[in-house]
Residue, then its C-alpha position, 0 to 999 in steps of 0.5 A: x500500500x506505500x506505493x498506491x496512488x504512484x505510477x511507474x513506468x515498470x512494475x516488477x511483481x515477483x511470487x505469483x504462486x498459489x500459496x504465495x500469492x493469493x496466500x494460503x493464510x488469506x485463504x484459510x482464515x477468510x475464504x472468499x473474502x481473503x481471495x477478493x482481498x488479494x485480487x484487489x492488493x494484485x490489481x493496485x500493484x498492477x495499475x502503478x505501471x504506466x507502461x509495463x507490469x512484469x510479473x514473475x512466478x517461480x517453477x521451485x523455491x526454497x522453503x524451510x531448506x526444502x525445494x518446494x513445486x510451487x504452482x503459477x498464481x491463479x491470477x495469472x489467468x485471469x489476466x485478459x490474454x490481449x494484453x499479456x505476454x508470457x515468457x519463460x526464464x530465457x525470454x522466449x514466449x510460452x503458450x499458456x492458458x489464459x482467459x481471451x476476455x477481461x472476465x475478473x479485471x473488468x470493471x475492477x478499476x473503479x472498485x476495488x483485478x482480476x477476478x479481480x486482476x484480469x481485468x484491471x487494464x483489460x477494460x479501457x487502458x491501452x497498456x499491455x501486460x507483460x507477465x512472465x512465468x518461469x517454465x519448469x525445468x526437467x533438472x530442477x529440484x522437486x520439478x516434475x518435467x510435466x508440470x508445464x503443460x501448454x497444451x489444453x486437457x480435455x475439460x470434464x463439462x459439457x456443452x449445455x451444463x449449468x454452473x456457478x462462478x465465484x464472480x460471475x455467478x450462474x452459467x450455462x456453458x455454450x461451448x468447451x475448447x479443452x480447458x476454455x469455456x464459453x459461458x452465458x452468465x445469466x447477470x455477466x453475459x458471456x464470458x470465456x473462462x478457464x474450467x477449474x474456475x467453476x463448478x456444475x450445479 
């Protein structure tokens, strides 16, 4: 919060892992309301960058001398995927799952990312994201070659199902692509978002 209300043309925001960020503390001691707190806390230190928002997440830490998977924070699919870019630790672009719509960020900015963070710049600002993710590495420690996987698993929904989302509500899901689901939000509209971020009713 020191810096809140400053703009940066470059923003460095490092841990954006499950666990980490959004913290489990947050989420254990307050649910729903710990996870919208730490959306909002991602959507502020997103919005002091001018220019560019880099964001970083790490394949393995080091935690209590033990190294430790750690999972890219569910933020960063939140993210709207126009304005993203992710790259691994050479710097060269990754494919990754991420929502092609503004679905958390969107109308966040008056209120207070993406579920909240998503759709911080996604709505009406015209600067892009610059989102990194560490990709594992197969001689890491405590890093399983496989758990990057670009490519999109076949979801477990189908076309026609009602669901419920945290944000948005009651759905009816209007097509699956792998993971990616469009979904007609009885209150939001349609929106695309990611199937572990929902649930069938």
């Amino acid at each position: 919060h020191g810096a809140k209300g400053l703009e940066f043309d470059n923003v460095f925001l490092p841990g954006w892992e499950e666990g980490l960020f959004p913290h489990q503390l947050a989420l254990d001691e307050s649910g729903a309301k710990g996870l919208e707190e730490e959306r909002r806390l991602a959507y502020v230190g997103i919005t002091r960058a001018r220019k560019r928002a880099h964001i970083l997440s790490a394949a393995n830490r080091l935690v209590h001398n033990q190294w430790v998977s750690a999972l890219p924070s569910r933020f960063l699919d939140e993210l709207p995927a126009e304005h993203s870019e992710a790259r691994n630790r050479d710097g060269f672009p990754v494919v990754q799952d991420m929502q092609s719509e503004a679905g958390g960020w969107q109308g966040r900015a008056s209120g207070g990312r993406s579920g909240g963070a998503s759709g911080g710049r996604s709505g009406g600002g015209g600067s892009g994201f610059a989102p990194r993710r560490a990709r594992p590495r197969a001689n890491a420690p405590g890093v399983d070659a496989a758990t990057w996987n670009s490519e999109p698993e076949e979801g477990s929904f189908a076309v026609g199902t009602r669901i419920f989302h945290q944000k948005f509500g009651y759905g009816r899901i209007q097509a699956v692509e792998g993971s990616k689901l469009s979904i007609a939000f009885e209150k939001a509209g349609e929106k695309k978002v990611i199937d572990r971020f929902v649930e069938a009713v």
